[in-house]
C-alpha positions as CSV (number, residue, x, y, z in Angstrom):
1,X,0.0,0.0,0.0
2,X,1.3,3.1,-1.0
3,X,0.7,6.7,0.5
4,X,0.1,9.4,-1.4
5,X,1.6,12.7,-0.7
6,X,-0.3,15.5,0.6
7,X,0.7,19.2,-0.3
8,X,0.5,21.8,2.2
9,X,-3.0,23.1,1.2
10,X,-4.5,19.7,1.5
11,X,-2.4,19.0,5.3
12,X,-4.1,21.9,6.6
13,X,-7.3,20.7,6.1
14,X,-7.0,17.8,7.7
15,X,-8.6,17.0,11.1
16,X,-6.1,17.1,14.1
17,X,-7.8,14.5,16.3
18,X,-7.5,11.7,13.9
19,X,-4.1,12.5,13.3
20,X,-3.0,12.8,17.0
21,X,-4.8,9.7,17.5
22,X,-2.7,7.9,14.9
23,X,0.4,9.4,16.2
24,X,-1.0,8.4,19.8
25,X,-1.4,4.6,19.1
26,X,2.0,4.3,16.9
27,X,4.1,6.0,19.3
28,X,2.9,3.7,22.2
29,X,2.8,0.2,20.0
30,X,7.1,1.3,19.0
31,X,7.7,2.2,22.7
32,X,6.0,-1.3,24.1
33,X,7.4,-2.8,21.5
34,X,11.2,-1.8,22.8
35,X,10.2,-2.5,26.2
36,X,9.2,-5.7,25.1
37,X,12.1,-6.7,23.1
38,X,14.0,-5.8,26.8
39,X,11.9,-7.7,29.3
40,X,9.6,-5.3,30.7
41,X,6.4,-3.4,30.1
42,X,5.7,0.3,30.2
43,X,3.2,-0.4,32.9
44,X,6.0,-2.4,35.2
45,X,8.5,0.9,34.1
46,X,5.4,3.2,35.7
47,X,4.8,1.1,38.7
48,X,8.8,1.3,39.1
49,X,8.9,5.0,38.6
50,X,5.4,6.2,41.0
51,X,7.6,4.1,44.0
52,X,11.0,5.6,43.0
53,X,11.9,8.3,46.0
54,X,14.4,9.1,43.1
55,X,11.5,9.6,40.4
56,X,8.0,10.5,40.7
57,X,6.9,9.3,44.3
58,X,6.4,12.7,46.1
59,X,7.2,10.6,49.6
60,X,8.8,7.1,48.4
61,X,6.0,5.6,50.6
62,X,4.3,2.8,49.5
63,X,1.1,2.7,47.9
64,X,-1.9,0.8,47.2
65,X,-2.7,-0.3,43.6
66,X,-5.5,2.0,43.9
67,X,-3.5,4.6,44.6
68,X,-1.2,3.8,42.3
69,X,-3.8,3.3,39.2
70,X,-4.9,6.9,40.4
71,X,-1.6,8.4,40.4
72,X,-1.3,7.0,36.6
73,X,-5.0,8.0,35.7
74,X,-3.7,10.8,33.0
75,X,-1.8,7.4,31.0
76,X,-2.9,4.0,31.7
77,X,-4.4,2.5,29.3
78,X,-7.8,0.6,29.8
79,X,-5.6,-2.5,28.7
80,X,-3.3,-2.2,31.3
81,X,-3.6,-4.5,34.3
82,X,-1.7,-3.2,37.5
83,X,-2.4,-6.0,39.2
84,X,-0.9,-8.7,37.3
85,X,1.7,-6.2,36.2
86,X,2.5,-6.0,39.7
87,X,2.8,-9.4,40.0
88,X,5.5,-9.9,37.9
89,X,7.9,-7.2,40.2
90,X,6.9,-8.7,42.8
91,X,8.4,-12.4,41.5
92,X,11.0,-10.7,40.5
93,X,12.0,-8.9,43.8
94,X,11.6,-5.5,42.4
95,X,8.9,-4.8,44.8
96,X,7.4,-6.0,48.0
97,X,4.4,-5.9,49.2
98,X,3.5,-5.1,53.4
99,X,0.8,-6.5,55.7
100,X,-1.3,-3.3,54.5
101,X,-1.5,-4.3,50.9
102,X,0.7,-1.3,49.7
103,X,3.6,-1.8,47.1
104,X,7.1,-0.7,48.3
105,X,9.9,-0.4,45.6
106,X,12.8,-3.1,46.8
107,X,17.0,-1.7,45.9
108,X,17.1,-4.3,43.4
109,X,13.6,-2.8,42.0
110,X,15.1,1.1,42.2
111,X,18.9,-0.6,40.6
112,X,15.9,-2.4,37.7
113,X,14.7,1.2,37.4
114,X,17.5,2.6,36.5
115,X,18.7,0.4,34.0
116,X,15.5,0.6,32.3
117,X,15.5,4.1,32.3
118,X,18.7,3.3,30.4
119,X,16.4,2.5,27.4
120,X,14.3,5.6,26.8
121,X,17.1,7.4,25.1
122,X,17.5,4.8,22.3
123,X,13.7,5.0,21.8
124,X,13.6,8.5,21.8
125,X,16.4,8.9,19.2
126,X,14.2,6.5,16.6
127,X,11.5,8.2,17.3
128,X,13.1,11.5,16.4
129,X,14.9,10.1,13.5
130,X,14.5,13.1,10.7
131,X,13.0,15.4,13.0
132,X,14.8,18.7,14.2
133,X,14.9,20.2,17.3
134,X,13.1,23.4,16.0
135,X,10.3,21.2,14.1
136,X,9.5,19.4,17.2
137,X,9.4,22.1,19.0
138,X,7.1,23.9,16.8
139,X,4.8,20.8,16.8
140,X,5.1,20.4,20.7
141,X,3.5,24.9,20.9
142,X,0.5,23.6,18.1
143,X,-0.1,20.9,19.9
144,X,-0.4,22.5,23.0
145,X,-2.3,25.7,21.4
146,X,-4.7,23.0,20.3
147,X,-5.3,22.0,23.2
148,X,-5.5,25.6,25.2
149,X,-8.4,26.1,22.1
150,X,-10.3,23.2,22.8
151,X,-10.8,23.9,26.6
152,X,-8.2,21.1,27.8
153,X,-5.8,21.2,30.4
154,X,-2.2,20.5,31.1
155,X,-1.2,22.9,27.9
């Protein structure tokens, strides 16, 4: 299947939504899919990162899955299942789990952390391939004017 090319005229028309959606869904299938090829998933990297005194945890306290799925509600995915996700860290030693039910990230699991973090780089770079720093930057103040002019938040 080939893809014709648009001219400039004919790109302006064209509805943002479906193409941030696209971009949305392609962008997480490649990461996942690096993540994959590595051993881990983004939703182990998250759970990782939200109980990482070094990361995003506020406190490095332990928390609930609850707390946890709510602390990730802006990018779960309906797919993703903390739970069993969980799971797997805890087999693995990267967390542990108290009488309380709340997750607590183990040294092995902030030393697994870091090393995955090792990753994003790479991903980003492929990602970016052919893109300049100026072009994405420009995309980055549309997108985010978008936004502002739709009514959403966090623009």
């Amino acid at each position: 299947m080939t893809t014709r090319q648009m001219s400039d005229v004919e790109l302006a028309g064209q509805p943002a939504a479906y193409w941030t959606g696209v971009a949305y869904e392609a962008l997480i299938a490649y990461t996942r899919a690096r993540q994959a090829e590595k051993g881990y998933t983004q939703p182990q990297f998250w759970l990782l990162r939200n109980l990482s005194a070094n990361d995003i945890s506020p406190d490095a306290h332990g928390m609930t899955l609850a707390e946890l799925r709510e602390a990730m509600v802006s990018y779960i995915r309906p797919e993703d299942d903390l739970a069993a996700e969980a799971e797997v860290l805890l087999e693995r030693g990267w967390l542990a789990r108290d009488t309380e039910d709340r997750l607590w990230l183990t040294e092995e699991g902030e030393r697994a952390r870091l090393d995955l973090a090792r990753n994003a780089p790479a991903i980003r770079a492929a990602l970016h391939e052919g893109i300049d720093d100026a072009d994405y930057v420009t995309t980055m103040k549309v997108l985010k004017r978008l936004i502002r002019n739709a009514g959403g938040t966090g623009a």
